[in-house]
Residue, then its C-alpha position, 0 to 999 in steps of 0.5 A: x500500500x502506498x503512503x499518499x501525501x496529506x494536506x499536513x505535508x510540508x511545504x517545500x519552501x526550498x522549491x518556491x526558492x528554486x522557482x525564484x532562482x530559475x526565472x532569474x537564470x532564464x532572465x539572465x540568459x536573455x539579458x546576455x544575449x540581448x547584449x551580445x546583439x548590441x555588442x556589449x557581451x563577448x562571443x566566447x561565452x554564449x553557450x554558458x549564458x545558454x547553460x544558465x537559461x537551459x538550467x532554468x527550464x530544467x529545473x521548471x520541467x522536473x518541478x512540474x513532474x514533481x509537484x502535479x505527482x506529489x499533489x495528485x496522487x490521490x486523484x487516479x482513477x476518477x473522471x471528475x478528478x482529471x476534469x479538476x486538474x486540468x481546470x485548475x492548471x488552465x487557470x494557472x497557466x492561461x489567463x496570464x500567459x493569454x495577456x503577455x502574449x496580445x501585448x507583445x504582439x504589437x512589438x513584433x508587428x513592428x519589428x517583424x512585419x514581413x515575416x509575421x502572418x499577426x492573426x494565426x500564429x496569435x491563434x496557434x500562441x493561445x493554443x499552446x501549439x508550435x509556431x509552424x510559421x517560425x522554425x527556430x524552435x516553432x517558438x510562439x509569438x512570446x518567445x519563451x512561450x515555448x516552454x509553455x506548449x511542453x508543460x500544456x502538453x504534460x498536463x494534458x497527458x497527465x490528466x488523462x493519465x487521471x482517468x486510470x487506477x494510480x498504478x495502471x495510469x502512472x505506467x503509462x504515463x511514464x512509457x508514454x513519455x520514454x516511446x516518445x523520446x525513443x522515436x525522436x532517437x530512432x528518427x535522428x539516427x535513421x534520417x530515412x525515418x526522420x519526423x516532422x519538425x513538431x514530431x521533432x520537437x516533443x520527441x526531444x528527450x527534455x520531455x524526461x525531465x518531466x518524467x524525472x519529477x513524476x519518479x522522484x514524487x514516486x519515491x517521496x510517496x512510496x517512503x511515506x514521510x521522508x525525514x528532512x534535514x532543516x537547513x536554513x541555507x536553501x539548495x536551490x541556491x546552488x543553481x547558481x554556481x555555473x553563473x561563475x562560468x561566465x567569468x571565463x574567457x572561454x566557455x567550456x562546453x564544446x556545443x549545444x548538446x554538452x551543455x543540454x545535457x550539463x544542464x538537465x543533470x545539474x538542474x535534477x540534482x539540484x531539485x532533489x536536494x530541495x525535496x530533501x531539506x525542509x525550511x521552517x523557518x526561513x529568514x529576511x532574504x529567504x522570504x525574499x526569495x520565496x515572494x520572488x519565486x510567487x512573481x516567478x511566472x510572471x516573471x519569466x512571461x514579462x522580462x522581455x518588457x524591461x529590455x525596452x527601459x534598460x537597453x538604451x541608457x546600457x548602450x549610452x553607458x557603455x560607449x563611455x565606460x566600454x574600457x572597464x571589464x567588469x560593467x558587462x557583468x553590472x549590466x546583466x545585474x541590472x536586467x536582473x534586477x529590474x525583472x524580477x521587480x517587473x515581475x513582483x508587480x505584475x504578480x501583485x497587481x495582475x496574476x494574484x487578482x486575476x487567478x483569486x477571481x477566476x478560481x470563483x468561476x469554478x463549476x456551479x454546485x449543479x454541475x459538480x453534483x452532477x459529475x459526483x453523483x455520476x462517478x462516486x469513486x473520485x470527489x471533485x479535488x479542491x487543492 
């Protein structure tokens, strides 16, 4: 029998932490390419600028895997369970998403007017479905949106994984997502065979760090309560250390594939050690970091927008100090800065208000009778 998490589980504090740590890193991936293009940041270290962002999206796709399994352990085999997740997530996920991405049309019909067809890759955005008239990465109109169609596509394959016994639904889950990648595999190396670019893109193997999560919820569940050590330094800080490589003159990894992989293995082990340490009572700056990882996802939708403030006087300030080594790095530091306060802002005053009046809008009592009554076995989830 397998010990399922209650409502009394500690909240892993660390992993809010490791949220707040995970936009800053994409943040700071974007900062230093934006500088690159206007040439403040040096050629060299573009892969471990990359390393940064791609430590980011790891760390969010195996907290995904980890906290949907942790918290819906219970909710296997019932209709009306699967009907709540995926409600609840489309709460979460679209409505903020919906408004970055209309706001950031306009910029785009401005710098990209010969090449963007506006209405249907708008449509395609707010599907969460790859971009076929963009073919770096099929991105959507909102660039970093493309981390978004992975996780919708995870909901919704694990939501209909809901519908099954617990056992039954977390193998197929799991196999689901290992065929997957085992197809994308057998098409790279038989370019006879080769997929589709969107067949391509969600047979990335990326797509087992979800499953990497779901497996680490197992075990959490499976151990029952696991004795955590109380540590006042959070782990997630340690996502941090290879921001050091940018201080070289050089990166080290030789291509895109070292660094993907670096990256997925540095981000999962650092997300392990975060489920293993619990923090009761955290200090000034770990609340700190804990609003900011709150403001995480609107963070990672807005920080694009803090480019439009920063870059120019940047670019002014540079042309006078370019001599001075270390003012590329005090640039990044400034984009940073002014994202995530973007970010608390918009989690404040647009994401708080908007999820608390939309969470009213559940199902009438009529409605949610009606599935109750019709599937007794799995009550509505409320979390």
């Amino acid at each position: 029998m397998i010990a399922l998490p209650s409502s009394t589980s500690p909240k892993l504090l660390h992993l809010q932490i490791l949220r707040a740590i995970a936009a800053s890193l994409v943040v700071v991936d974007h900062t230093y390419n934006e500088l690159f293009q206007r040439r403040i940041m040096p050629v060299p270290n573009l892969h471990s600028a990359y390393l940064l962002g791609h430590l980011g999206v790891s760390a969010f796709f195996v907290l995904s895997g980890f906290i949907m399994m942790r918290q819906s352990a219970h909710q296997f085999g019932s209709p009306a369970n699967a009907l709540t997740f995926a409600w609840h997530r489309i709460l979460r996920i679209v409505p903020l998403y919906w408004i970055a991405t209309i706001l950031w049309l306009p910029t785009l019909v401005v710098t990209h007017a010969r090449t963007l067809r506006p209405a249907f890759q708008l449509v395609l955005s707010l599907l969460f479905l790859p971009n076929v008239g963009n073919p770096e990465k099929l991105s959507p109109l909102l660039g970093q949106g493309w981390t978004l169609n992975f996780e919708m596509a995870f909901y919704l394959l694990f939501a209909l994984c809901l519908l099954l016994p617990r056992r039954r639904g977390v193998a197929v889950l799991l196999s689901t997502l290992g065929v997957l990648v085992f197809l994308g595999t057998v098409a790279q190396v038989t370019p006879q065979h080769r997929l589709g670019d969107i067949w391509q893109l969600y047979t990335h193997w990326r797509i087992l760090l979800f499953g990497g999560g779901v497996a680490l919820a197992l075990i959490e569940i499976k151990l029952g309560c696991i004795t955590r050590w109380n540590m006042t330094f959070s782990p997630a800080w340690l996502l941090v250390l290879p921001a050091a490589l940018l201080l070289l003159p050089r990166s080290p990894f030789p291509n895109a594939g070292a660094t993907l992989i670096f990256g997925s293995l540095f981000g999962a082990a650092v997300v392990v050690l975060c489920t293993l340490i619990s923090l009761d009572r955290p200090g000034r700056f770990n609340r700190l970091a804990v609003l900011l990882g709150d403001a995480s996802y609107s963070t990672y939708l807005f920080h694009l927008w803090i480019f439009s403030f920063t870059m120019p006087p940047i670019v002014r300030v540079y042309a006078h100090f370019h001599s001075v080594p270390q003012s590329p790095i005090a640039f990044l530091l400034v984009g940073l800065v002014g994202a995530n306060i973007l970010g608390i802002a918009v989690h404040l005053f647009v994401e708080r208000r908007i999820t608390l009046a939309l969470k009213r809008l559940t199902f009438d009592r009529r409605t949610r009778s009606r599935i109750v009554s019709k599937y007794p076995h799995g009550a509505i989830a409320t979390s």
